[in-house]
C-alpha positions as CSV (number, residue, x, y, z in Angstrom):
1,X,0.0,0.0,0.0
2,X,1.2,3.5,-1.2
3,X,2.1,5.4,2.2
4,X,1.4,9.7,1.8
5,X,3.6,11.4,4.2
6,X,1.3,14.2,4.4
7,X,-2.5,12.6,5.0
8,X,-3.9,9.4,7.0
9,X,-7.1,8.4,6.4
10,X,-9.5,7.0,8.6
11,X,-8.5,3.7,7.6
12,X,-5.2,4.0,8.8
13,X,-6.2,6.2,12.0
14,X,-8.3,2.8,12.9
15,X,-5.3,0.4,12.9
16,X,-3.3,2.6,14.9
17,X,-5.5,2.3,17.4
18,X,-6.1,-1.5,17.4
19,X,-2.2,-2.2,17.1
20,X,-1.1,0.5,19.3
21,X,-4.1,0.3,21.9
22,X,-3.1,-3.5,22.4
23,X,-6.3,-4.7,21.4
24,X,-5.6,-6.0,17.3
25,X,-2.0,-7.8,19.0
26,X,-2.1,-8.7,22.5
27,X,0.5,-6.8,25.1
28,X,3.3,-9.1,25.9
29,X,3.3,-7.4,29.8
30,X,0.8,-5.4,32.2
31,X,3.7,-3.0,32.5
32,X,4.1,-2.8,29.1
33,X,0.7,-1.8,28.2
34,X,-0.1,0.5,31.1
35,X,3.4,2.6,30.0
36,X,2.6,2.2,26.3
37,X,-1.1,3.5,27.3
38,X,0.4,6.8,29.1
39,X,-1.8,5.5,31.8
40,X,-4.4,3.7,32.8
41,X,-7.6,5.6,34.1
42,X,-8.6,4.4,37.9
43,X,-11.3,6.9,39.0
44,X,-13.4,3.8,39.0
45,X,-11.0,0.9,40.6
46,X,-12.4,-2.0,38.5
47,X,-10.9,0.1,34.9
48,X,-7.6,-0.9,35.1
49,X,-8.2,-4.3,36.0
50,X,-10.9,-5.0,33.1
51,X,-8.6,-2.7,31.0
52,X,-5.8,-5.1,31.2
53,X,-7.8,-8.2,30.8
54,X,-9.0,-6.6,27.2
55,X,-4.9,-6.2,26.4
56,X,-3.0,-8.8,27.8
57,X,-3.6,-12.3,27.1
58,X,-4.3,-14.4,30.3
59,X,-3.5,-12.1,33.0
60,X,-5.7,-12.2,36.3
61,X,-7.0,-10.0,38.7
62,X,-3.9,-11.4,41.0
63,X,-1.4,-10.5,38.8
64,X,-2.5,-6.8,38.4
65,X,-3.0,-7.0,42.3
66,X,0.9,-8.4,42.3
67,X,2.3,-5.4,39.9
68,X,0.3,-3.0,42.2
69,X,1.4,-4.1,45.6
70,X,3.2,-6.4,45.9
71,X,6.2,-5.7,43.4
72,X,4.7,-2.0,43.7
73,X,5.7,-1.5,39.7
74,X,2.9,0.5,38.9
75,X,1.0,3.1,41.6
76,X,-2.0,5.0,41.4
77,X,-1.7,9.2,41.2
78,X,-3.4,12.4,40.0
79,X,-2.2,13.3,36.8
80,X,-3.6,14.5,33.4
81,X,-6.7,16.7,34.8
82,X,-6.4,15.9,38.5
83,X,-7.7,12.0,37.1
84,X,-6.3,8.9,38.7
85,X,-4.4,7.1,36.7
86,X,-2.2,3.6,37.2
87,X,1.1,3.8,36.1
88,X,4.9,3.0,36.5
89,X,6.7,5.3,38.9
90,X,8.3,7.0,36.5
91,X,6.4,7.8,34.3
92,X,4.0,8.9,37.3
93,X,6.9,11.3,38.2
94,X,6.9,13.1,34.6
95,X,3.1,13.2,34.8
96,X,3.5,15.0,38.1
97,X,6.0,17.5,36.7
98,X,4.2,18.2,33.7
99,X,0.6,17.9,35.0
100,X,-0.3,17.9,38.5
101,X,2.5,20.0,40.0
102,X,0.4,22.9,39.1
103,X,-2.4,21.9,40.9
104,X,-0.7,21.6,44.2
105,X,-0.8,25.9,45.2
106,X,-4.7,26.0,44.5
107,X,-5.4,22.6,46.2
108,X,-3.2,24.0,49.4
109,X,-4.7,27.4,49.0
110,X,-8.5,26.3,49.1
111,X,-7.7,24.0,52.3
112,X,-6.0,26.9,54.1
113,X,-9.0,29.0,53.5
114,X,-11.3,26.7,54.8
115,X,-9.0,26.1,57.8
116,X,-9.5,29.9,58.7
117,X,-12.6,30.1,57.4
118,X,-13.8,27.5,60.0
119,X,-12.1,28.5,62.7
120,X,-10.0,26.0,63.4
121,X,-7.0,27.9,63.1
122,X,-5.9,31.2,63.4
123,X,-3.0,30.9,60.7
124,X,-4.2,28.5,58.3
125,X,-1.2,27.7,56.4
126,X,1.1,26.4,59.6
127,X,-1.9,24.2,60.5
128,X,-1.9,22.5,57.0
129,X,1.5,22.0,57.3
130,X,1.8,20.6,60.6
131,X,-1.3,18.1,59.7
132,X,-0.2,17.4,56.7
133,X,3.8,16.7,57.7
134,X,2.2,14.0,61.1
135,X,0.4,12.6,58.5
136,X,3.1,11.7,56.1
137,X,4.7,10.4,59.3
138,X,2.4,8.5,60.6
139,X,2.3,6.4,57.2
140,X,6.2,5.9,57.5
141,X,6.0,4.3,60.6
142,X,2.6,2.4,59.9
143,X,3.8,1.3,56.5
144,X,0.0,1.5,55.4
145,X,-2.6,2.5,56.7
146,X,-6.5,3.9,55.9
147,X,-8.0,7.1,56.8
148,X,-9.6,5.9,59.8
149,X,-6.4,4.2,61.0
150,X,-4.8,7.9,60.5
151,X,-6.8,9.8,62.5
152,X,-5.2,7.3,65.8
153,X,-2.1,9.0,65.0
154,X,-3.6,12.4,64.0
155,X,-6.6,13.3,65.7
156,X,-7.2,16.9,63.6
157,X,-7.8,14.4,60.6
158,X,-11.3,13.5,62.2
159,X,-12.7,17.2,62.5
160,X,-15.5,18.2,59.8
161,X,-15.4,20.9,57.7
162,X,-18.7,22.4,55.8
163,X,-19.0,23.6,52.5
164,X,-21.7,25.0,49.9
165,X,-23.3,26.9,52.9
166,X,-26.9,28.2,51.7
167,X,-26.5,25.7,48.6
168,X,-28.9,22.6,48.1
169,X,-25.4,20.3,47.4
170,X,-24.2,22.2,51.2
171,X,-22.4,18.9,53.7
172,X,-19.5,17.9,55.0
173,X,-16.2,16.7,54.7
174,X,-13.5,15.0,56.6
175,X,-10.3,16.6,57.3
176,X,-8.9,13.7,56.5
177,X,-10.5,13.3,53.1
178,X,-9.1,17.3,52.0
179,X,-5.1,16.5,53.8
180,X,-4.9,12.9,52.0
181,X,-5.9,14.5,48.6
182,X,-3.4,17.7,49.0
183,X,-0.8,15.2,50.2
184,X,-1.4,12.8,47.3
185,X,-1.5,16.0,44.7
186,X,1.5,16.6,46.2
187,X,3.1,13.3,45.4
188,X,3.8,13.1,49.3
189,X,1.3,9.4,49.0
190,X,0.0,7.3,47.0
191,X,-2.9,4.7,47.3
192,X,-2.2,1.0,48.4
193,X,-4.2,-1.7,48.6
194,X,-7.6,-1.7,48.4
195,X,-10.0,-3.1,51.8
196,X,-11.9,-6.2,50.4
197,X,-11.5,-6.9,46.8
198,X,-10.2,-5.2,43.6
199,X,-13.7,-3.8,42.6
200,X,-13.5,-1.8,46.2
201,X,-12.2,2.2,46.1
202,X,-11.6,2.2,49.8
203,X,-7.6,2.5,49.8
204,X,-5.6,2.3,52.6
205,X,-2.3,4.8,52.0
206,X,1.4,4.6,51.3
207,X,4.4,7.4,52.0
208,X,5.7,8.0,48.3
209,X,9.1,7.1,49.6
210,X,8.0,3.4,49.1
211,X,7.7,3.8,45.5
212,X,10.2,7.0,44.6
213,X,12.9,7.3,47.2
214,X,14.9,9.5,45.3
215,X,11.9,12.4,44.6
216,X,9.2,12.2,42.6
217,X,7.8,14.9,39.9
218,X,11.0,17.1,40.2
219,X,11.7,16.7,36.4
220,X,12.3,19.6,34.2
221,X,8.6,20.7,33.6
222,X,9.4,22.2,30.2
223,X,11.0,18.5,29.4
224,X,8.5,16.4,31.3
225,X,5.3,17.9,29.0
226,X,7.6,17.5,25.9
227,X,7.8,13.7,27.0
228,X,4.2,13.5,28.0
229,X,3.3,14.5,24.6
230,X,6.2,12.5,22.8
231,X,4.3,9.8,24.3
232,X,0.8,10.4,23.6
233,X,1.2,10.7,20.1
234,X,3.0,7.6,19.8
235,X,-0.2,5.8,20.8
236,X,-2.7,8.1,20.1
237,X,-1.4,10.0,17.0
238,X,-2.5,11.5,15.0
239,X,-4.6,13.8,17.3
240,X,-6.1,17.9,17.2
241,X,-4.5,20.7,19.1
242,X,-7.8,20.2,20.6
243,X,-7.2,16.4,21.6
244,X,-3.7,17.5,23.0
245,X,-5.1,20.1,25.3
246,X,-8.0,18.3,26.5
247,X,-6.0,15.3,27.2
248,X,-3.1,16.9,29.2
249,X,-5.5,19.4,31.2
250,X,-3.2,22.7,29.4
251,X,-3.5,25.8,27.8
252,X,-3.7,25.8,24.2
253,X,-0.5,28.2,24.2
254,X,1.2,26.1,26.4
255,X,-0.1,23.2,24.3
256,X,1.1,24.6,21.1
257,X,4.3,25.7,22.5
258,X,5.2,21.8,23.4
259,X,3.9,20.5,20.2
260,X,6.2,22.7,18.6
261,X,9.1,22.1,21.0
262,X,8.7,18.2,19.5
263,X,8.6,19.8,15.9
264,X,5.6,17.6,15.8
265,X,4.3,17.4,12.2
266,X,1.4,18.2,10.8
267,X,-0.5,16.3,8.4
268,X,-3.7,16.7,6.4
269,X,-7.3,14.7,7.5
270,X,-9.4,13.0,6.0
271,X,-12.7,14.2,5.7
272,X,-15.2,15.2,8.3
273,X,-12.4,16.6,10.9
274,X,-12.5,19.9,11.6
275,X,-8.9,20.9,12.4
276,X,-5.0,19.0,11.2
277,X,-3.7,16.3,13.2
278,X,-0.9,16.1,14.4
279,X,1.9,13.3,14.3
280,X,5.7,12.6,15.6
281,X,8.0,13.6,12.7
282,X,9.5,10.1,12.6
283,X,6.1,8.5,12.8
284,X,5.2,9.5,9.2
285,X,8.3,7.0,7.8
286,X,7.0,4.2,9.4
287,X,6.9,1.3,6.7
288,X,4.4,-1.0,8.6
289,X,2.0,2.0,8.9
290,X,-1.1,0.1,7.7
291,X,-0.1,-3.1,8.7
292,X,-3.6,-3.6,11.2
293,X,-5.7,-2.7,8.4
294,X,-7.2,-6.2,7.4
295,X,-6.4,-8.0,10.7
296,X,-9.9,-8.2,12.4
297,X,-10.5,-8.0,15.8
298,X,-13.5,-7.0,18.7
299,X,-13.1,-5.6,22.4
300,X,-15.1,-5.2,25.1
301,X,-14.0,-2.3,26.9
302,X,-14.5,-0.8,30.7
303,X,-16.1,2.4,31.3
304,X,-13.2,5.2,30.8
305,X,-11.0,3.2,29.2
306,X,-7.9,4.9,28.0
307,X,-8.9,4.1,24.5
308,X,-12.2,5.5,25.0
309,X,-11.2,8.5,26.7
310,X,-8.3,9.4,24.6
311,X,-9.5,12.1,22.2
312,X,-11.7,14.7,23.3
313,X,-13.1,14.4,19.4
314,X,-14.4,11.3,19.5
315,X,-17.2,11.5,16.4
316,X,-14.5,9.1,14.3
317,X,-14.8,6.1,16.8
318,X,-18.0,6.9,18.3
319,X,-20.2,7.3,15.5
320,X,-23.6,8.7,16.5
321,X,-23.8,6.1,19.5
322,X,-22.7,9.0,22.6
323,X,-25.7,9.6,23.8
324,X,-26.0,6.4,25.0
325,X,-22.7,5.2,26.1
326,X,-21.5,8.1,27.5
327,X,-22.9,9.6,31.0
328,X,-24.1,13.5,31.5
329,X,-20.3,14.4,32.0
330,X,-18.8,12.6,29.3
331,X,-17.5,9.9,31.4
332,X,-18.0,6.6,29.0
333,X,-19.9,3.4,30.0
334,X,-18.4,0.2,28.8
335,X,-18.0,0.0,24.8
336,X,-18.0,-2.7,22.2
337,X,-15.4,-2.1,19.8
338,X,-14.7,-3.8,16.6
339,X,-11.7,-2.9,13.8
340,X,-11.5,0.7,15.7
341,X,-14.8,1.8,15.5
342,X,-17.4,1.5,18.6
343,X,-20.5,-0.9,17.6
344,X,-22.2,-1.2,21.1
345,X,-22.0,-1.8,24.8
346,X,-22.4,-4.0,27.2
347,X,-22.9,-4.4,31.2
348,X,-23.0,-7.5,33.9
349,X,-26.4,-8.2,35.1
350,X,-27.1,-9.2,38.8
351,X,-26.4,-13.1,37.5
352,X,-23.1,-12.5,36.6
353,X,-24.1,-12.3,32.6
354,X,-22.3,-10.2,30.4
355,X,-25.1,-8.8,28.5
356,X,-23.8,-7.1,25.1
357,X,-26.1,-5.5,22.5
358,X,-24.9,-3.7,19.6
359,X,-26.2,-0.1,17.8
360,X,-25.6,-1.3,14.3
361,X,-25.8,-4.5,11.9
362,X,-22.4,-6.4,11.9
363,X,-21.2,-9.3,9.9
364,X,-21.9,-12.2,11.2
365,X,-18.4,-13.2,12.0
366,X,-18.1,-10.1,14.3
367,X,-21.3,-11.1,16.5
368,X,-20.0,-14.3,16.8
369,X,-16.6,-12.6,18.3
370,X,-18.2,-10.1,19.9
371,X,-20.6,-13.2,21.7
372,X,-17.5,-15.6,22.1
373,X,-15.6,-12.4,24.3
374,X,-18.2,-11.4,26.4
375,X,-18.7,-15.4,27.5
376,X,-14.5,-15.0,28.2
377,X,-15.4,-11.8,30.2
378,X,-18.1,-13.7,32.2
379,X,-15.8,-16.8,33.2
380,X,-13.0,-14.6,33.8
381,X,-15.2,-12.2,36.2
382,X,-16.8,-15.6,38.2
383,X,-18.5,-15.0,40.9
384,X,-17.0,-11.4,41.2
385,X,-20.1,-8.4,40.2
386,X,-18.9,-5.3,39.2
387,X,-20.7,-1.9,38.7
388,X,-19.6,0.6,36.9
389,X,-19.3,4.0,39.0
390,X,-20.0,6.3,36.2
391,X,-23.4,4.6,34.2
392,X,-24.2,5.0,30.9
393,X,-27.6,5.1,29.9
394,X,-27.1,1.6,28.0
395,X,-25.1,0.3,30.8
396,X,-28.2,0.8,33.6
397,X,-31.0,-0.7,31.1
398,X,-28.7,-3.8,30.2
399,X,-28.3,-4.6,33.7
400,X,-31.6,-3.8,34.6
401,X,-33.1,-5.7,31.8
């Protein structure tokens, strides 16, 4: 096949994805794939896991457990957007310098405010500090430990503080909720180990020294968002200015400015996008460019799966099927993917079914896929039910149904 230097088509765009995204070829590592991804999205605990079963040919739920903590090789931190991700430490560290270093002054800022606010100190800003450093403390002798464990060793952490006074969202939260999260911003902890299963979000905590006992996020930030992006478009190229700056959580100067900095390269669309895409200059002489094109494949996908979450314009994957499988805030349901478009979506029932349905007509050889992968989902989810924590409309009536 001829190869253009100046223009993919969607044909092409396609099998990037499925050979880059893991899901055409198989990942030969959990490691692998969640550096290769730039991350893995863990706002809801059970994406990574069901993430990695979709990439890596017979791994189990105790083998992600294992990379997480027990050989600690990947950890779980606010990056891109303030999101969790799972990663490996160091390219959690670059995410930090690039991303979520710039957080950390608001995040600080808003908690002094409230300390003051609510009279529970006078100056603010030494009180944070004081919490904050027992806190860290406390974790290095404990090793691990939860919230509620924390608040033994630092009884401020248990004191309440109110917010949205006069508003009909007004409540309160912990102390303990508002340090943990600056400290994690931070990069001062991470989460461990879940209580009860994988599927659970109740963390107990780690000091960062277990995982970077050197420093962590003290890269070069000029050089760290240069190698955020180098990275992104290697699995996710071509992309928009537009997919770039969502993505990362920037500017669009500061966006530009590091696309420009890579002497990234522009190259024409195909039809129906609105703006050029963008590509790594050494991407374009790739010989086995199109080399996905006729291999067929299907997915089933988690809610917020990297793949599904990374391009804000998502019309070219999508198709006219959003509405559905993605919630009011754009946080996707689980997907049914075949050859790098979106077809449908599916959900557990109560019974432990995976229930699929799909939004268009298919061959019959991609049902039958499709059908033969969600039956390898069920058997490799047992007895375990999962729920997604951000529903898509299709995702509540098929498990409903």
């Amino acid at each position: 096949m001829n190869l253009a230097s100046d223009h993919v088509d969607w044909a092409e765009r396609r099998a990037r994805l499925g050979q880059r995204h893991f899901l055409a070829v198989a990942g030969s590592s959990i490691e692998d794939v969640a550096d290769a991804m730039v991350g893995l999205h863990s706002s809801d605990p059970i994406t990574p896991y069901l993430s990695l079963w979709a990439r890596v040919a017979g791994v189990t739920p105790d083998d992600i457990g294992d990379a997480l903590y027990t050989r600690r090789a990947l950890i779980r931190v606010h990056a891109m957007r303030r999101t969790l991700f799972v990663v490996g430490p160091g390219l959690a560290s670059t995410m930090a310098a690039a991303c979520t270093n710039r957080y950390v002054t608001r995040e600080r800022t808003k908690l002094v405010k409230l300390v003051e606010q609510q009279g529970l100190a006078a100056n603010g800003a030494a009180w944070v500090d004081r919490v904050a450093t027992a806190t860290v403390e406390a974790l290095r002798v404990r090793g691990e430990a939860t919230a509620v464990q924390l608040t033994a060793d630092v009884p401020e952490l248990a004191l309440r503080l109110s917010f949205g006074s006069d508003q009909t969202w007004a409540g309160t939260v912990g102390v303990s909720t508002r340090i943990l999260f600056l400290l994690a911003t931070e990069g001062r902890i991470a989460r461990g180990q879940p209580l009860g299963s994988w599927v659970s979000g109740q963390y107990r905590w780690l000091s960062m020294d277990s995982f970077a006992a050197d420093g962590f996020g003290t890269d070069d930030p000029e050089e760290a968002r240069q190698e955020l992006v180098r990275r992104w478009l290697a699995t996710y190229g071509p992309g928009t200015t537009t997919d770039v700056q969502w993505w990362t959580g920037w500017t669009k100067g500061q966006t530009m400015k590091t696309l420009a900095a890579l002497e990234a390269v522009e190259v024409d669309p195909e039809k129906g996008s609105e703006q050029t895409w963008w590509l790594l200059a050494d991407d374009l002489a790739v010989e086995d460019r199109h080399q996905t094109v006729s291999r067929p494949w299907v997915a089933l996908l988690p809610g917020l799966d990297p793949t599904v979450m990374g391009w804000k314009q998502r019309q070219w994957y999508v198709g006219d099927h959003a509405a559905v499988l993605f919630d009011r805030n754009g946080n996707a349901g689980p997907t049914v993917w075949a050859n790098g478009r979106i077809i449908g979506g599916w959900s557990q029932a109560k019974d432990g079914d995976v229930r699929v349905r799909l939004l268009e007509q298919v061959s019959t050889d991609v049902e039958d896929a499709v059908s033969a992968r969600a039956g390898q989902l069920g058997d490799w989810l047992g007895a375990t039910r999962i729920t997604h924590r951000f529903r898509s409309p299709l995702d509540i009536e098929l498990a409903s149904g």
